[in-house]
C-alpha positions, 0 to 999 in steps of 0.5 A: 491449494494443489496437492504436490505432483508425483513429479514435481516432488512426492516421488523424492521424499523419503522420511529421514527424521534427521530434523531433530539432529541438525542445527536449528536457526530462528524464524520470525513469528508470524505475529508482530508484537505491536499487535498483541500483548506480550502476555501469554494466555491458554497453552493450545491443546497438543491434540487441537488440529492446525493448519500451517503454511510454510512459505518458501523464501526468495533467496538473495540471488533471486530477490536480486535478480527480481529488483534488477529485472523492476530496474531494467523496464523502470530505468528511463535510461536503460535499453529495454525501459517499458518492455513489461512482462507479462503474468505468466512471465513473472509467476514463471520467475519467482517460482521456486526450484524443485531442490528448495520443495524437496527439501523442505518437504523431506524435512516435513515428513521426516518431522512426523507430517503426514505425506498426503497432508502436504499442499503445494500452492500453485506457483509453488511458493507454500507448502501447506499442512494440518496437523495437531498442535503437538508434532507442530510443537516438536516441528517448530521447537515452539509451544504454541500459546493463545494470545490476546490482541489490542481489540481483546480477541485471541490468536494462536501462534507462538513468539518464534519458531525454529527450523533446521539450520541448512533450510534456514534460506529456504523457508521464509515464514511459519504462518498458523495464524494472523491477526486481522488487519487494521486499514484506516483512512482517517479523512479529517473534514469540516462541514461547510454551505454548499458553493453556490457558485462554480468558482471557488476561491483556491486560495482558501479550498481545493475544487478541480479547476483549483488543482488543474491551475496549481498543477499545470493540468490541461483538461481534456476535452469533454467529448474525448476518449480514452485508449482501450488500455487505459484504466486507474482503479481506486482500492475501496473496502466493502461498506465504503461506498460513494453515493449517486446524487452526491456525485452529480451535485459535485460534477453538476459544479465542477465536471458537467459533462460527467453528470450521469457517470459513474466509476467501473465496478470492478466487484471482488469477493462480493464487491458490497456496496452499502446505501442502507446507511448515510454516514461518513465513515462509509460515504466521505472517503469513497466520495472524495476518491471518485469526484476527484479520480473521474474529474480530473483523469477523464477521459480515463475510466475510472475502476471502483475495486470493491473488495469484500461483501457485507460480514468480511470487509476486504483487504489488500491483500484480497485485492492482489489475490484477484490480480493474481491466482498464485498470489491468492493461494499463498499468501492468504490466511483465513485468521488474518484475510478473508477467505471466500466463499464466505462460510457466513449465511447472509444474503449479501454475502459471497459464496464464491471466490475472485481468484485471479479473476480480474487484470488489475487496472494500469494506475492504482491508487490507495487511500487506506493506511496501516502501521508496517508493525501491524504486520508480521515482516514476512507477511509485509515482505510478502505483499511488498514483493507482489507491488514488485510484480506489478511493477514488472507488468507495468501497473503503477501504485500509489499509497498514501503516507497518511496524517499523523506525521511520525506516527501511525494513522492512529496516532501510534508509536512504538515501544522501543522494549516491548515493540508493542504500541504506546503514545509516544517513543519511537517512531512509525511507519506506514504502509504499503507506503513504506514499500520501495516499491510503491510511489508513496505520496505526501500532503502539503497545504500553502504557507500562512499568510504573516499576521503583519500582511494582508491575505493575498486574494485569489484571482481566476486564471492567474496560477499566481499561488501562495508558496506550498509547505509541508502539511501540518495543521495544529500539530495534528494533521501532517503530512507522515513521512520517514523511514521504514524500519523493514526495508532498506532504501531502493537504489533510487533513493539512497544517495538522496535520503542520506544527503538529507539526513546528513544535513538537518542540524535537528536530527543529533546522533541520540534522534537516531534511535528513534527510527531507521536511517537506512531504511527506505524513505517516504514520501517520495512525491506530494501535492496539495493536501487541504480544505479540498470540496467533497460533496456530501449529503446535499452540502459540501465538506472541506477535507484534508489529508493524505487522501486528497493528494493521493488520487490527485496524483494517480489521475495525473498519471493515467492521464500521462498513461493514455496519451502514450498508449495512444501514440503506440508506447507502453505504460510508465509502471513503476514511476520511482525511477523516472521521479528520481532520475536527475535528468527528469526530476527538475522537470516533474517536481517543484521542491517544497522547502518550508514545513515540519513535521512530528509526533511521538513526542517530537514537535518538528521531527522531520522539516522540509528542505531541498531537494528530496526530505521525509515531509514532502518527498522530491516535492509536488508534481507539475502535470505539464512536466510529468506530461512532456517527460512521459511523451519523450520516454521510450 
């Protein structure tokens, strides 16, 4: 943080102690209640000191003017489609104006905040303080109180804060504490011989060459090479780490020419890779991810973002922090992200930090999931608006929905009084897939044969496959989908998630309560999602999930990002527009009308149909047409 310039704001604050005379208006809690319990514990002490952050809010005039700017370089049809801005360009845009700082710090000082106690983030987008537990009380108009998490640990916070009402647009969160976040990538697999032979039946498992026939995808010449500018970087957490020799037995079978290869390090705060232990839930998912990314995408180079060193396992948001120094600034928080330097003494800890230190790489892709309850709405707001910026600069993410249809990738739901977790009930979104600003990305699998016909044999070369349904195994691994219950369906999308609700005889007026119909619908793409071959520990691994497809579809898209880059165009960006332009859509997808899926105590919430459904999304992606259509874009 930045102490506030003379300047910029200091000179202007004047205590007023009109705080407590005014009108107040309620903030959001900074902690959502799905991950807590309700109940409170030990009041905190009036003389303990704290350290808040109070974000300034986007008004809706600029939170406008921000999606308009994302249409205005998304819209395939609009004029000025792929003029990217650049980082300084769009810190430059979401800073707020000098009045909304002012105000909010005279408000501050004239509450009891010491003057010199203020900070002022960077892009000016939080104002930061310590001060004891008792004037944070009468400045918030909220006892603060411990309470206990779902894991059993303590947070300190209150359940809401009040501000006074004429900065009521002003300021968008109170954030003194947060829990950890919880990112998980439930990759389901089953162990099987390893191949003894390069061909694979595609009928019954995934390989490279299973996908490029699927797919329409055209393999690159092994000796090719890339644009200087191209990139796809796959988000991996500290301790999540792919190993050498399993990737040259899987390239040694599926990609010769990338024996040998590995992914760029991209090494953010520490960027720990564990070797010291073989097991899968370090080794399977970095495994996949890197197989699939460098076989199918070369001749792009593929980025391993290893975010976190060995005590503090990295998060998203430590990601987008080292994309953006601003970002890293203000929209951290010690007891929820890590910070570094990492106060812990290890020797494979980071004692320095990443902020803004890297360009982030033209596709991302990622693989963790969490539930949009784990979060606080302005901390998902927060993150969700910096994939927004990205978009701005041309970068493509893509975030799996995960496997548990309805329900969170643990198998959780919503408690409709309570807004804790429980078993079943109301429904739950994912995210960042739930991010309008995201390209969210489905599973499926290939319809069941009939017990009364033959199993179709599966012959090299002959692209003649099974017809592909919604993900869904036994009820227990499905595709998720839905709608978010924080943000609303993007102008892209909302013509289109209400046509589909509006034709499923299932969904009756009394499913409604169960989740949001106006919200923003997921997922918006898919592709194959099962018994894909994962080298692991000298055998092969047949896996499934959202996982699987994800990547597939960000190796698609950097191919498409190369070869427009080396004819002198810009990056596709943010890709939801294009996907859902009615001229482009038929060429890019093949719809997927067969499947369901439930969870939280629904069997077949959500079925496929035509056009876009909340399973498949628009449906799954032809390379050659997601190829011809980015060569013919501006």
């Amino acid at each position: 943080m930045f102490p506030l310039t003379h300047f910029v704001l200091l000179a202007s604050v004047v205590p007023t102690g009109l705080g407590y005379l005014m009108g107040r208006t309620a903030v959001p809690p900074a902690i959502s209640p799905a991950t807590q319990s309700r109940q409170k514990r030990a009041p905190v002490n009036d003389n303990q000191v704290l350290h808040f952050h109070v974000g300034l809010g986007l008004d809706e005039t600029r939170q406008d003017a921000a999606i308009r700017a994302l249409l205005s370089v998304s819209d395939p049809d609009a004029p000025t489609y792929g003029r990217h801005w650049t980082a300084t360009e769009t810190a430059e845009f979401f800073a707020p104006p000098k009045h909304q700082i002012r105000e909010v710090a005279q408000w501050l000082t004239g509450s009891g905040v010491p003057r010199k106690a203020l900070r002022l983030s960077p892009d000016r987008t939080r104002l930061s303080f310590r001060t004891t537990a008792g004037v944070a009380k009468r400045l918030f108009d909220a006892p603060l109180y411990q309470h206990a998490r779902r894991d059993g640990q303590l947070t300190t916070g209150a359940e809401g804060y009040s501000v006074p009402q004429h900065l009521a647009n002003h300021i968008d969160c109170i954030l003194p504490t947060y829990p950890r976040q919880i990112l998980t990538n439930k990759t389901t697999s089953h162990m099987m011989a390893r191949a003894a032979t390069l061909v694979v039946d595609c009928f019954r498992y995934m390989s490279p060459q299973c996908i490029r026939e699927l797919y329409n995808v055209e393999e690159a010449p092994a000796h090719d090479q890339p644009h200087p500018s191209s990139s796809l970087g796959v988000f991996t957490p500290s301790w999540q780490t792919y190993l050498p020799d399993d990737m040259d037995t899987f390239f040694a079978d599926f990609a010769p020419h990338l024996i040998g290869k590995r992914p760029r390090l991209m090494a953010v705060n520490g960027g720990y890779r564990q070797t010291d232990y073989k097991l899968t839930p370090f080794n399977l998912e970095a495994n996949l991810d890197y197989q699939y990314t460098m076989a199918l995408a070369h001749p792009v180079p593929v980025v391993d973002i290893q975010v976190g060193d060995y005590t503090q396992i990295g998060t998203l948001n430590n990601m987008l922090g080292a994309f953006d120094s601003h970002y890293c600034d203000t929209a951290l928080d010690a007891n929820f992200d890590p910070i570094w330097p990492n106060p812990t003494s290890h020797p494979s800890n980071y004692n320095g930090s990443d902020c803004g230190r890297y360009t982030p790489p033209r596709v991302i892709t990622i693989q963790h999931v969490g539930n949009e309850a784990e979060f606080s709405p302005a901390y998902a707001r927060r993150q969700c608006l910096e994939f927004l910026k990205l978009g701005l600069q041309g970068v493509t993410v893509l975030a799996a929905t995960g496997d548990r249809g309805t329900a969170d990738q643990l198998g959780s739901c919503i408690d409709p009084l309570t807004g804790n977790y429980t078993g079943r009930v109301l429904f739950s979104s994912t995210f960042p897939a739930s991010c309008p600003w995201v390209t969210s990305v489905g599973g499926t699998s290939f319809l069941p044969t009939p017990l009364s016909s033959s199993p179709p044999k599966y012959t090299p070369g002959s692209r003649n496959f099974p017809p592909e349904s919604a993900l869904n195994i036994n009820n227990r691994t499905m595709s998720s989908g839905g709608f978010s219950r924080l943000f609303p369906a993007p102008w892209y999308q909302s013509h289109l998630t209400r046509s589909y609700l509006d034709s499923i005889p299932p969904i009756k007026p009394e499913h409604i309560k169960y989740f949001n119909p106006q919200g923003r619908g997921y997922p918006d793409i898919s592709a194959h999602a099962t018994n894909y071959l994962v080298s692991l520990y000298g055998t092969y691994r047949a896996v499934h999930g959202t996982s699987a497809s994800t990547p597939v579809i960000a190796a698609m898209v950097a191919r498409v990002n190369d070869e427009r880059l080396r004819a002198g165009k810009r990056t596709l960006g943010f890709l939801n527009p294009v996907l859902y332009n009615p001229r482009h859509r038929a060429k890019i997808v093949r719809e997927i009308e067969a499947g369901a899926v439930g969870g939280c105590g629904q069997v077949a919430a959500f079925p496929a149909r035509k056009g876009w459904d909340a399973v498949t999304g628009l449906g799954v992606v032809d390379f050659g047409g997601l190829r011809t259509v980015g060569a013919n874009l501006a």
